[in-house]
PAVEX-465974 format. One record per atom (N, C-alpha, C): atom name; x, z, y; residue number from 1. Coordinates in steps of 0.2 Angstrom, whole numbers, padded with zeros to 4 digits. Each point is the difference from the previous one (the first is absolute). Layout:
> CA:X:Z:Y:NUM;
...
END
This chain:
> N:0021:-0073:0090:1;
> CA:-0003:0005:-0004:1;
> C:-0005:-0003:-0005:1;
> N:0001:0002:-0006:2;
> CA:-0005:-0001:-0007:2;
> C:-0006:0001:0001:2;
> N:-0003:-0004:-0005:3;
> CA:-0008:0003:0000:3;
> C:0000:0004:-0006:3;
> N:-0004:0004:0000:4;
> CA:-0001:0006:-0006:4;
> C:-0006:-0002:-0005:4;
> N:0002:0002:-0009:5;
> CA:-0003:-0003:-0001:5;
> C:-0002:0003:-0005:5;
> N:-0004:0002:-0004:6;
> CA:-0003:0004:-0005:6;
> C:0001:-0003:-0006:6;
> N:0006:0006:-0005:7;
> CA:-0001:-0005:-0007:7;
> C:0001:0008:-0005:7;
> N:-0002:-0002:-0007:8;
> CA:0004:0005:-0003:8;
> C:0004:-0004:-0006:8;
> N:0003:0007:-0002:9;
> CA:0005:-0003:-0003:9;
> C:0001:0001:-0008:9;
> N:-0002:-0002:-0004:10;
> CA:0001:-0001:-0007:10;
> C:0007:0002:-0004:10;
> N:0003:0001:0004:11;
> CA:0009:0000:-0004:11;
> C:0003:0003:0004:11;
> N:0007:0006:-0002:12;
> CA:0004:-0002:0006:12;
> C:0007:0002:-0003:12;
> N:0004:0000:-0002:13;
> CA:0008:-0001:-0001:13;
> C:0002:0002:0005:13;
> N:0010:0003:-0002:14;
> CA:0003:0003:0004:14;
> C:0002:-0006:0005:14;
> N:0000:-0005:-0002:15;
> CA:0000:-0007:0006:15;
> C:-0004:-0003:0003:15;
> N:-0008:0003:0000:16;
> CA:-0002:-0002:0003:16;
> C:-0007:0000:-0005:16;
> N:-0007:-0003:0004:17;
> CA:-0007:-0001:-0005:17;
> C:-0002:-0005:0002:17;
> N:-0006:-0001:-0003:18;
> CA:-0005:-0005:0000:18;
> C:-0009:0003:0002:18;
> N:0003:-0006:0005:19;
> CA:-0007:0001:0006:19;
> C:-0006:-0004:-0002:19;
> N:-0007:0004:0003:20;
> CA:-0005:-0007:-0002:20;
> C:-0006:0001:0007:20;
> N:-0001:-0005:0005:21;
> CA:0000:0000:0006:21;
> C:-0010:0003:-0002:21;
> N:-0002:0004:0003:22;
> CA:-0008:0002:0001:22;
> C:-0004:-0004:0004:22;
> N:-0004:-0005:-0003:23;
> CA:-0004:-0002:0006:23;
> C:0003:-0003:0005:23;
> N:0006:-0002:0000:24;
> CA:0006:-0002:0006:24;
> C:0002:-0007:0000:24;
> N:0002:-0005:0003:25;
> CA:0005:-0006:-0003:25;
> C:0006:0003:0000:25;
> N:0004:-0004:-0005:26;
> CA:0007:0000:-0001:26;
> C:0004:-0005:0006:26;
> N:0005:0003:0006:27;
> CA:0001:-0006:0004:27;
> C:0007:-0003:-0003:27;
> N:0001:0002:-0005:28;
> CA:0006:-0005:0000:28;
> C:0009:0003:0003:28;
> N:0000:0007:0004:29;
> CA:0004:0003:0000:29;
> C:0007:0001:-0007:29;
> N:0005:0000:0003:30;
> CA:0005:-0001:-0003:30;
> C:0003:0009:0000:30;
> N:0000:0002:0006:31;
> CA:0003:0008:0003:31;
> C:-0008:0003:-0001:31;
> N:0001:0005:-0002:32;
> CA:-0007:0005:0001:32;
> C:0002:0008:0001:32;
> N:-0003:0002:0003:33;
> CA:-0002:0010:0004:33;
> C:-0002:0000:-0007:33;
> N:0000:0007:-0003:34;
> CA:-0006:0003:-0004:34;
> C:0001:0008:0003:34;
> N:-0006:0002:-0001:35;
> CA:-0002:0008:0000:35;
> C:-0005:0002:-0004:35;
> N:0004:0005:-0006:36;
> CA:-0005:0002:-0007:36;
> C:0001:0006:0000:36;
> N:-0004:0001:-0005:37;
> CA:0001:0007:-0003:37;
> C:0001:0002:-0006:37;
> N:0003:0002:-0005:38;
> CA:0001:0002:-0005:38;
> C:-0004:0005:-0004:38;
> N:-0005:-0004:-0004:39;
> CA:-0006:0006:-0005:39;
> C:0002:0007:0001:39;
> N:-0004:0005:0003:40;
> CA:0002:0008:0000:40;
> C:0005:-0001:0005:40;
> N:0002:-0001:0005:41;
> CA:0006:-0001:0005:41;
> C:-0003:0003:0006:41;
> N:0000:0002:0006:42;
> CA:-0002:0001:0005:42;
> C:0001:-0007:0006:42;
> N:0009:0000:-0001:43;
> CA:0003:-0003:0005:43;
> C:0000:-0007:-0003:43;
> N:0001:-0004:0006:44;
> CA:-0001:-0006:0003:44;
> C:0007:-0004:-0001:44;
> N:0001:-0005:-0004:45;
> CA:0005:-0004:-0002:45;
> C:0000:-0008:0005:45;
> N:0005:0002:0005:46;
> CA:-0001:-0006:0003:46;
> C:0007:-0002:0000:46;
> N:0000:-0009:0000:47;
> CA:0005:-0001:-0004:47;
> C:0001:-0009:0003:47;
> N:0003:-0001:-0002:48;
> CA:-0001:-0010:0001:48;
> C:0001:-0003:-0006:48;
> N:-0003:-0007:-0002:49;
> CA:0002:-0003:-0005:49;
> C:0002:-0007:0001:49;
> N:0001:-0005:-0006:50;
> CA:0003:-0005:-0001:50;
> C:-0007:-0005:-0005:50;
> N:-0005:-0004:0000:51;
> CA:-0004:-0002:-0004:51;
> C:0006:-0003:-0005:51;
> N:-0002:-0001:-0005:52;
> CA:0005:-0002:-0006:52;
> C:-0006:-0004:-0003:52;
> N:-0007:0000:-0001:53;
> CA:-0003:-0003:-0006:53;
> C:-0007:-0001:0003:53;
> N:-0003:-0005:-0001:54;
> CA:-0007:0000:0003:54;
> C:-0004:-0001:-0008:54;
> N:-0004:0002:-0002:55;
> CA:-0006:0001:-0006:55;
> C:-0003:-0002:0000:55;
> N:0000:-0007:0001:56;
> CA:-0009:-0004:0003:56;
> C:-0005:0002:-0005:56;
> N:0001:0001:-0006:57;
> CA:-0006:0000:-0006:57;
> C:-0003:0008:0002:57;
> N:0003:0005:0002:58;
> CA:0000:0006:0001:58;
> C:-0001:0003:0008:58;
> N:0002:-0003:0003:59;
> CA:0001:0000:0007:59;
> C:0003:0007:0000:59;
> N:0006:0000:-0002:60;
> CA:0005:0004:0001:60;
> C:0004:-0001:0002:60;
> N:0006:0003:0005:61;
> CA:0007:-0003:0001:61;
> C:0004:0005:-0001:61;
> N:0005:-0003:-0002:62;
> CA:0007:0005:0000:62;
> C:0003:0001:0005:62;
> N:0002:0006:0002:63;
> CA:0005:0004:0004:63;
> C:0005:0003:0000:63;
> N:0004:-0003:0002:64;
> CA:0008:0005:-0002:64;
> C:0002:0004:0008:64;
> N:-0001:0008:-0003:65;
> CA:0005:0001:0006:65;
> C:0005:0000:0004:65;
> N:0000:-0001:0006:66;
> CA:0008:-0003:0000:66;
> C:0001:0007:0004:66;
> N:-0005:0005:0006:67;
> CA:0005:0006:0002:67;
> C:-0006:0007:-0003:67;
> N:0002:0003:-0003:68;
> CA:-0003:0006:-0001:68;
> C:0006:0007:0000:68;
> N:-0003:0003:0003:69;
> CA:0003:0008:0004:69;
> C:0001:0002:-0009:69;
> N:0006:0005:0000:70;
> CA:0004:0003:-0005:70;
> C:-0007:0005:-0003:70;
> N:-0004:0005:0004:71;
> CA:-0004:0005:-0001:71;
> C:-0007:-0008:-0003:71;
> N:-0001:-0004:0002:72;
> CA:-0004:-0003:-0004:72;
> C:0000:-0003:-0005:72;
> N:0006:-0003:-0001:73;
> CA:0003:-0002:-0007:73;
> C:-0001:0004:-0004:73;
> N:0002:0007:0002:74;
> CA:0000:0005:-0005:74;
> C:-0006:0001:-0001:74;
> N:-0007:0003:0001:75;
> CA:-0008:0000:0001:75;
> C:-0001:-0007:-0004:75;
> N:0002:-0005:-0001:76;
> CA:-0001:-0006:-0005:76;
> C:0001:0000:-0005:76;
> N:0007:0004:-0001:77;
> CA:0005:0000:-0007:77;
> C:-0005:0005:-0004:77;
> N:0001:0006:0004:78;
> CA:-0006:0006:-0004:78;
> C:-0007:-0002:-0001:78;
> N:-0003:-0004:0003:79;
> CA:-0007:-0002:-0001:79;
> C:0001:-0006:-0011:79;
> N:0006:-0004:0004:80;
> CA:-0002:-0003:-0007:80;
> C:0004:0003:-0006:80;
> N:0002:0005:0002:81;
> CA:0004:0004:-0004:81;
> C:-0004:0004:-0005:81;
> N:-0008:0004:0005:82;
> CA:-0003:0001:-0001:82;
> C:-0005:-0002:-0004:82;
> N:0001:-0007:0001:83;
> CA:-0009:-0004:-0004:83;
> C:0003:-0001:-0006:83;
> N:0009:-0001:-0002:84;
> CA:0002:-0002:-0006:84;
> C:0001:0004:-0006:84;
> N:0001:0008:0002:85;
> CA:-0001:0006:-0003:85;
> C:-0010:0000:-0003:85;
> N:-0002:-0002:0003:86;
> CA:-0009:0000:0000:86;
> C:-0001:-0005:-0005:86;
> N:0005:-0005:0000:87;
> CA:-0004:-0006:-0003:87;
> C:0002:0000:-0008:87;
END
């Protein structure tokens, strides 16, 4: 079992986002849990990922998902679908 770890997220792509840990250390995890929510969403996006990039200058890292449920993909595609009609 994981430890749980407070970050928010600056990005997010239908592959995945980028995380920035709160007041937390980075351990160096390779596989990661996430559980978010998507701006205006109610429900709970829980999902697994892949690190792909660690940000030292930024203390970011990239995350690619490797398993996300068909209804939460969808809930992702419309959220950035959303922000690109806006922008």
């Amino acid at each position: 079992m994981g430890i749980p770890y407070t970050c928010w997220a600056s990005n997010i792509s239908r592959g995945g986002l980028l995380v920035h840990p709160i007041n937390e250390p980075w351990v160096g995890e390779s596989v990661v849990g996430l559980q978010f929510q998507i701006p205006g969403h109610k429900d709970l996006i829980i999902c697994s990922g892949e690190v792909m990039h660690e940000y030292l200058a930024d203390d970011g890292t990239g995350i690619r998902f490797t398993f996300l449920e068909a209804a939460q993909r969808a809930q992702i595609n419309a959220f950035i679908e959303q922000e690109l009609k806006a922008a």
